[in-house]
VEXNUTOR-249216 format. One record per residue (C-alpha): residue in three letters; x, z, y. Coordinates in steps of 0.1 Angstrom, whole numbers, plus 5000, padded with zeros to 4 digits. Last residue first. Example, Ala and Ser with C-alpha at 12.3 -4.5 7.8 and 13.67 -1.06 7.14 Angstrom:
BEGIN
ser513750714989/ala512350784955/
REM end
This chain:
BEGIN
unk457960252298/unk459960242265/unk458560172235/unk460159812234/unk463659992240/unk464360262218/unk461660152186/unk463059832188/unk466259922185/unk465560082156/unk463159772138/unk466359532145/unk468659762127/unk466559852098/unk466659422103/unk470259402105/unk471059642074/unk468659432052/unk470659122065/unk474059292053/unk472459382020/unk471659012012/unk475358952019/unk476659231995/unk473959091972/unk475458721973/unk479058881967/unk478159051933/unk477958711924/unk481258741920/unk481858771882/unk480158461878/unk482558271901/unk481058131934/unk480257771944/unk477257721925/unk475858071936/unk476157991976/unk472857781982/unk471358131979/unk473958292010/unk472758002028/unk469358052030/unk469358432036/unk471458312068/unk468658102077/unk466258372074/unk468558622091/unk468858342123/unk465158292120/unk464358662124/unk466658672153/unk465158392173/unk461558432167/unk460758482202/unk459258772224/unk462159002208/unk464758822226/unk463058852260/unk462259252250/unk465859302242/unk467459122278/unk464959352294/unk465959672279/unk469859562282/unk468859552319/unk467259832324/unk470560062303/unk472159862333/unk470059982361/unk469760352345/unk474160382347/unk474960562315/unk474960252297/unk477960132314/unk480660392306/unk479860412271/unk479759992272/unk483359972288/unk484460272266/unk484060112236/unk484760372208/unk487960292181/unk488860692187/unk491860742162/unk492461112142/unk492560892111/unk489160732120/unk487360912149/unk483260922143/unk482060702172/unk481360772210/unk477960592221/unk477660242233/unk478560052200/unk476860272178/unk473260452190/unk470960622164/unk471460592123/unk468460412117/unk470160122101/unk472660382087/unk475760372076/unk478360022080/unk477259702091/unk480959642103/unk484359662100/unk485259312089/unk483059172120/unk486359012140/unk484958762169/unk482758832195/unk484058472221/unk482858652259/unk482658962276/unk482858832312/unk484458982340/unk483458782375/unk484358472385/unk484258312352/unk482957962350/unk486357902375/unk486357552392/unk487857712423/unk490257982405/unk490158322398/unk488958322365/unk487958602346/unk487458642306/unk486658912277/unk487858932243/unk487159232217/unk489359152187/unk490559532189/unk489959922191/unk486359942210/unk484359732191/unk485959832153/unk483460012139/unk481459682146/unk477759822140/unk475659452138/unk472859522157/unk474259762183/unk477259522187/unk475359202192/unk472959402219/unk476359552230/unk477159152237/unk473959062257/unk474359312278/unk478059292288/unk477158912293/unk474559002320/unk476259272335/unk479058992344/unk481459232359/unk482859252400/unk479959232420/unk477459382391/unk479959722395/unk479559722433/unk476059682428/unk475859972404/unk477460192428/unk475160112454/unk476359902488/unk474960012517/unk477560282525/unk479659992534/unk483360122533/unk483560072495/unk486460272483/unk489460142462/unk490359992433/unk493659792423/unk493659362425/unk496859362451/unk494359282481/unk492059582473/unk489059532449/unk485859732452/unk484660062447/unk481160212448/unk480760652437/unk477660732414/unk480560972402/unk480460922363/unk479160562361/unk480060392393/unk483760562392/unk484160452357/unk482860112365/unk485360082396/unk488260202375/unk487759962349/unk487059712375/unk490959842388/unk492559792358/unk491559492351/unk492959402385/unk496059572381/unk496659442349/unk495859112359/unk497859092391/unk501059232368/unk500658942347/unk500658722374/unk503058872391/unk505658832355/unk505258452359/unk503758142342/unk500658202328/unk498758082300/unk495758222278/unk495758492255/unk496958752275/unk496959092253/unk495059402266/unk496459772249/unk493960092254/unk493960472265/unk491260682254/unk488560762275/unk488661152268/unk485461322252/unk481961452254/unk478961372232/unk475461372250/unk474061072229/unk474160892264/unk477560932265/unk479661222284/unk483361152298/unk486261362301/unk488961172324/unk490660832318/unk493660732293/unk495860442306/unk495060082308/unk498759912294/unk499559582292/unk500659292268/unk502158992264/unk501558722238/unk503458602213/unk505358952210/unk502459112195/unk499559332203/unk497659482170/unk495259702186/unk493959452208/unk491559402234/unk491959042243/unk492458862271/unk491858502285/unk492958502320/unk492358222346/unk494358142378/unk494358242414/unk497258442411/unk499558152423/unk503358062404/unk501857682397/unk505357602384/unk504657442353/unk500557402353/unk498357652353/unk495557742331/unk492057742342/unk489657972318/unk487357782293/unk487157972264/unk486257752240/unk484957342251/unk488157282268/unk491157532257/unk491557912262/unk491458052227/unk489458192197/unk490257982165/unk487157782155/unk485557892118/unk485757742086/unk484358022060/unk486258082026/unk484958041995/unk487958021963/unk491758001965/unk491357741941/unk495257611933/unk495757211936/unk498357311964/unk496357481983/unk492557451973/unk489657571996/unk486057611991/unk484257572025/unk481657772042/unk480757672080/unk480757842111/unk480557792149/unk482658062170/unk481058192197/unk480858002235/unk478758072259/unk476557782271/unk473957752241/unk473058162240/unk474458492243/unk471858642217/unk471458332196/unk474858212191/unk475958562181/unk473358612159/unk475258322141/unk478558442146/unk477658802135/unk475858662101/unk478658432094/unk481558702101/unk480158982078/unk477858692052/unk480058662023/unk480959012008/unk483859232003/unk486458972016/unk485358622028/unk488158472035/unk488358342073/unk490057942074/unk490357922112/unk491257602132/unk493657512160/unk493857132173/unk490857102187/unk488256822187/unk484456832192/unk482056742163/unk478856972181/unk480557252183/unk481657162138/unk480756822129/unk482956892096/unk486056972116/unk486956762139/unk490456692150/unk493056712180/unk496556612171/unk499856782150/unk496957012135/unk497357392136/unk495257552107/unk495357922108/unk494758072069/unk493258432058/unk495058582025/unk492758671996/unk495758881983/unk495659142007/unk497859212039/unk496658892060/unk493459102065/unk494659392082/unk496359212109/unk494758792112/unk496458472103/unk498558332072/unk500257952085/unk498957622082/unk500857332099/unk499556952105/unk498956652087/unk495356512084/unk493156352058/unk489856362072/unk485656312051/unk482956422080/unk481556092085/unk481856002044/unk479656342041/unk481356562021/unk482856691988/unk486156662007/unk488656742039/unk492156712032/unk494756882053/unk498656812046/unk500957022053/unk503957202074/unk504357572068/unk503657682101/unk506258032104/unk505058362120/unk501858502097/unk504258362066/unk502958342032/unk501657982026/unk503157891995/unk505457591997/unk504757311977/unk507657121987/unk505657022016/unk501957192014/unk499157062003/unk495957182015/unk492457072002/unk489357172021/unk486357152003/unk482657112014/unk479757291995/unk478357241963/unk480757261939/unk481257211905/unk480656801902/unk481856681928/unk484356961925/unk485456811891/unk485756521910/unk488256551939/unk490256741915/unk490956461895/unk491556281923/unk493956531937/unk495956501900/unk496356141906/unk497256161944/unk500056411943/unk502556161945/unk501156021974/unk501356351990/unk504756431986/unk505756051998/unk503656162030/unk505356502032/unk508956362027/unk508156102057/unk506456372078/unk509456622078/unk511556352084/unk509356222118/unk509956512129/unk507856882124/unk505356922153/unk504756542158/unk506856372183/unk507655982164/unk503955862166/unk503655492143/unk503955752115/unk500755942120/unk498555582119/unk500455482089/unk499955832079/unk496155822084/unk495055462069/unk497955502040/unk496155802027/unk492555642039/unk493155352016/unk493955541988/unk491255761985/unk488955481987/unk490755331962/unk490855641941/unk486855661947/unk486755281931/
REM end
């Protein structure tokens, strides 16, 4: 019966697929991988089972044309996507290309996957059961919980209309192979229902269009990038002293001419320059007409207002809350996004810090260890990974206010307790799916929530006991 079932869904989707004759790889492609797959049926069914039986969580099962392995961080390997061990709602068979993703990562042997589907799909009721092409298969390298625990704290600090990454784990199979847990996450991009920043169409050659960018230490030729330069001496609020280091932006949405590209850089630029001015000099800058800073003529205007006219405080807050709690070595080097839209429509018209993403380096020292993400950070290899956007904004009293505020409304709820509770939860309902001789990861995970609440009891001690 379940091979019939099986069956009948096989010839449901690629008789569907085939009736389509401008799917990423040709119709030839698509032919050999359906007859591919069909042949593989028998031994998937057998697999199909034993995890029924094994495994506890949802499987993904991708096969591959030819049986390629999936090695390539450039090149889609095309393949078929099987979704399992699942609610019948939830259950897809789906062609597409998958590909090795991520910098650091992709370097080990518990390589991290991109799915790219030929057409928009769900992924196990993921945001709510929306569509999207582009998917994220993360492996969960020294422990379980760096990404899940982020992502879900994430959801609760910045709250149901920002958008972070939902999450779920999944055991995955290429090629009949067990590649072991990995979690199933969104891919961080402009689209509907993500990052929503206006894109333009072919020939729209305007500035008044939407960014999506990315600080990132690992630009590539995909998507362009730009330059902010280094900036004077600057002191934290820890009373360290250094240079603003300099620091690569990629564009990670669409535009369509080089004066766009140089109106963003300028612009960014230029609210870099009007933050740094508002935080070291007191002194208010605003935009000029080609997006770089220059003096406020109204002496009316504060500093900190001409900063809160131009960046979305709000969002700035309620990310370096994330950071504090979480320690992200990393905050100031790379996978930091942030969004502005120019446009009519825009849900960005100021500077946004939106999409946290990339928690590998994090939940590292000590819970009581004093300020992180907002303070300068030990160099690595002679390399200065500090934030310089929430330095340079916690040294102005009406922000540091505001993140006080935005801490106490948090900590008048049960939100972040629940989230660590729920993430104990799932970490348990792990074992089944794990190796014995990696249930070393469930303890790594239980140690990440420990670190979260000595983190939660700090930051309580800096900004609830404060007047």
């Amino acid at each position: 019966m379940f091979m019939k079932k099986l069956r009948f869904l096989f010839f449901l989707s690629f008789a569907f697929l085939l009736l389509f004759p401008f799917l990423s790889f040709g119709e030839e492609t698509t032919d050999t991988l359906s007859q591919q797959y069909q042949e593989a049926l028998p031994s998937l069914e057998t697999l199909m089972d034993q995890a029924a039986l094994q495994r506890r969580h949802p499987c993904i099962h991708i096969t591959t044309l030819d049986s390629q392995p999936i090695l390539s961080k450039d090149e889609y390997v095309p393949a078929v996507v099987d979704v399992f061990n699942c609610e019948d709602t939830y259950r897809l068979i789906a062609t597409g290309g998958v590909k090795v993703r991520g910098n650091s990562t992709a370097n080990g042997d518990e390589k991290p996957y991109r799915i790219k589907f030929d057409r928009k799909q769900g992924m196990l009721g993921l945001h709510d059961g929306r569509v999207f092409k582009s998917w994220v298969l993360l492996r969960a390298q020294w422990n379980l919980a760096a990404d899940f625990t982020a992502f879900r704290l994430g959801r609760a600090i910045l709250g149901p209309d920002a958008y972070v990454s939902d999450c779920a784990y999944v055991n995955v199979y290429v090629n009949g192979e067990s590649m072991g847990l990995y979690l199933l996450c969104e891919q961080n991009q402009a689209a509907k229902g993500r990052v929503e920043v206006y894109e333009p169409e072919p020939g729209d050659s305007s500035n008044q269009i939407g960014y999506l960018l990315e600080l990132d230490n690992y630009p590539d030729d995909e998507h362009p990038s730009f330059w902010i330069p280094e900036y004077p001496e600057v002191t934290d609020i820890a009373g360290e002293t250094r240079v603003l280091r300099g620091r690569i932006y990629s564009i990670k949405s669409d535009y369509n001419t080089p004066s766009q590209k140089r109106w963003i850089s300028r612009w960014l630029e230029g609210t870099y320059t009007i933050l740094y001015e508002a935080a070291v000099h007191g002194h208010a800058m605003r935009h000029g007409l080609n997006g770089q800073a220059v003096d406020v003529t109204d002496v009316s205007i504060t500093a900190f207002e001409a900063v809160s006219a131009v960046i979305d405080l709000e969002s700035v807050a309620d990310m370096l809350i994330l950071e504090e709690l979480v320690h992200n070595y990393d905050v100031g080097e790379g996978s930091f996004y942030m969004a502005v839209d120019f446009s009519e429509q825009s849900k960005y018209p100021k500077l946004t810090f939106v999409a946290p993403w990339d928690f590998n380096w994090a939940y590292d020292g000590s819970p009581e260890g004093g300020w992180y993400a907002c303070t300068f950070q030990p160099p690595a290899a002679d390399w200065d990974r500090s934030s310089a956007w929430f330095i340079l904004a916690m040294k102005m009293p009406e922000f540091r206010e505001l993140v006080q505020a935005r801490w106490k409304a948090l900590r008048e709820t049960d939100i972040l307790e629940n989230v660590l509770n729920d993430v104990q939860k799932e970490l348990a309902s792990l074992r089944s799916d794990l190796p014995a001789n990696e249930s070393w990861r469930i303890q790594a995970g239980e140690n990440i929530v420990a670190f979260v609440r000595g983190r939660i009891a700090w930051l309580d001690e800096q900004w609830l006991d404060e007047p």
